[in-house]
Every structure is written in structure tokens, then in C-alpha cells.
C-alpha positions in Angstrom: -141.7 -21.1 73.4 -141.4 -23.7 75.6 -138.4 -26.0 75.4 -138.3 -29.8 77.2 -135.7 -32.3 77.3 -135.8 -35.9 76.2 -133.7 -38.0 78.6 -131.7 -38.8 75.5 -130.8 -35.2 75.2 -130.1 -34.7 79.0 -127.5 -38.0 78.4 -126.1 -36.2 75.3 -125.9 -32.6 77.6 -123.8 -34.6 80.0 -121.6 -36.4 78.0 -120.7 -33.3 76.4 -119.9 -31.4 79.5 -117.5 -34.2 80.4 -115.4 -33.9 76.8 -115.5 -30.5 77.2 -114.5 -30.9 80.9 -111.8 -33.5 79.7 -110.4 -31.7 76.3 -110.3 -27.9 77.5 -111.6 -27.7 81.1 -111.0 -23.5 81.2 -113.6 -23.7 78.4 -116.5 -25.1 80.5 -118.2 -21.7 81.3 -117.4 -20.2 78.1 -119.4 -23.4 76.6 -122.4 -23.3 78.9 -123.3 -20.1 78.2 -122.5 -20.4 74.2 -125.4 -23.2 74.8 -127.4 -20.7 77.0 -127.4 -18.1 73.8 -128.3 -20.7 71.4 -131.1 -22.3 73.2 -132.5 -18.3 74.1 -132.5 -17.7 70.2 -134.7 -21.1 69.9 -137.1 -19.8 72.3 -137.5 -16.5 70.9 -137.6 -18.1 67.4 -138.1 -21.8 66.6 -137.9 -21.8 63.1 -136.3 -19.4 62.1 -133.3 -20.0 63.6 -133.2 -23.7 62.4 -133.1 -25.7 59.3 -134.3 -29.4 58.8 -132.7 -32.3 59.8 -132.2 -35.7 58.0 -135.5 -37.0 59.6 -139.0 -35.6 59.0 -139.9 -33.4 61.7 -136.8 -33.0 63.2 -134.7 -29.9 62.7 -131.3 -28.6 63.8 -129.4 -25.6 65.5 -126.0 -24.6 65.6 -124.5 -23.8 69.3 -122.5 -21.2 68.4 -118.5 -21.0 68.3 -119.0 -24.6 69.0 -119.1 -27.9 67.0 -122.3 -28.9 68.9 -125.4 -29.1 67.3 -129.0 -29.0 68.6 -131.4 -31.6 67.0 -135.7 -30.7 68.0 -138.8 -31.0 66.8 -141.6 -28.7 67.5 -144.4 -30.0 69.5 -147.4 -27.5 69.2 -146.5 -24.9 71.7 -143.3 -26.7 72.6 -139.8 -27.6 71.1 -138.7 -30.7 72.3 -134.4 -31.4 72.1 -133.9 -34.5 71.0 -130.2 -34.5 71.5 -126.9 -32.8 71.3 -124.2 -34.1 69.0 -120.6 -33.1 68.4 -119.8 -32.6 64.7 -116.9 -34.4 65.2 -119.0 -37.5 65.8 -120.2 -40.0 63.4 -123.8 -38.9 62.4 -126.7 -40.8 64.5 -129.0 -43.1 62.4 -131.9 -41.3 61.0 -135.1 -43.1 62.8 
């Protein structure tokens, strides 16, 4: 399966890297390739290794060891990532 960015999600992906960079800088690598894992498993697997999320046709996915999650929609033969939000974060708006 194909995955794409949204330019929201590519924002999100950045300003992650710099908390992470910021809170726990030895952690960087271990946290890029925690991500790496996560988004292999949604390539393999869309929907299986995702629930739904608080808006129709969106769905979520835990990075794991982390308290970042994943939010996509599938798009046909694509998942698109919508964004990438810390749980520590007040929850976006549903659109």
C-alpha cells in the first residue's frame, strides 16, 4: 500500500522531531525508527492495524513505545496521513 503525506502531516512530523529533539535529544533515532515500524505495519496492513477515528473515514495508529499517534484515511490504493499528534496534546477538532 501506498502511503502520501498531507502537508499538514509533514508540519506535524516536524514539529514532533523538534519536541522530541528539545525533551530527550538521545531519543531522536530511537523515535524515527519506532515511526519507521509503525508506518511498515500500515503498509503491509491498513486496516488491520488501525481502529476508527472521531471523524468518518479517518482512522488511527499507535507509533509504538511512543505517545504519538497516526491519524489516515484510506484513499483506494492509497493511505493518506493526515497528521501526527502527541497524546499529550489537546485533541484536534473533528472536521
Amino acid at each position: 500500500m501506498k502511503l502520501t503525506w498531507t502537508r499538514q502531516a509533514l508540519e506535524d512530523l516536524a514539529e514532533a522531531r523538534a519536541y522530541v529533539e528539545a525533551t530527550s535529544p538521545q531519543a531522536v533515532e530511537e523515535e524515527a525508527d519506532r515511526l519507521e515500524s509503525t508506518l511498515e505495519r500500515l503498509r503491509i496492513d491498513p486496516l488491520n492495524t488501525t481502529r476508527p477515528w472521531y471523524t468518518d473515514g479517518t482512522r488511527e495508529i499507535a507509533v509504538d513505545g511512543t505517545l504519538f499517534v497516526l491519524i489516515v484515511r484510506m484513499r483506494g490504493i492509497k493511505v493518506e496521513i493526515l497528521g501526527l499528534f502527541h497524546l499529550s496534546r489537546a485533541w484536534p477538532a473533528a472536521a
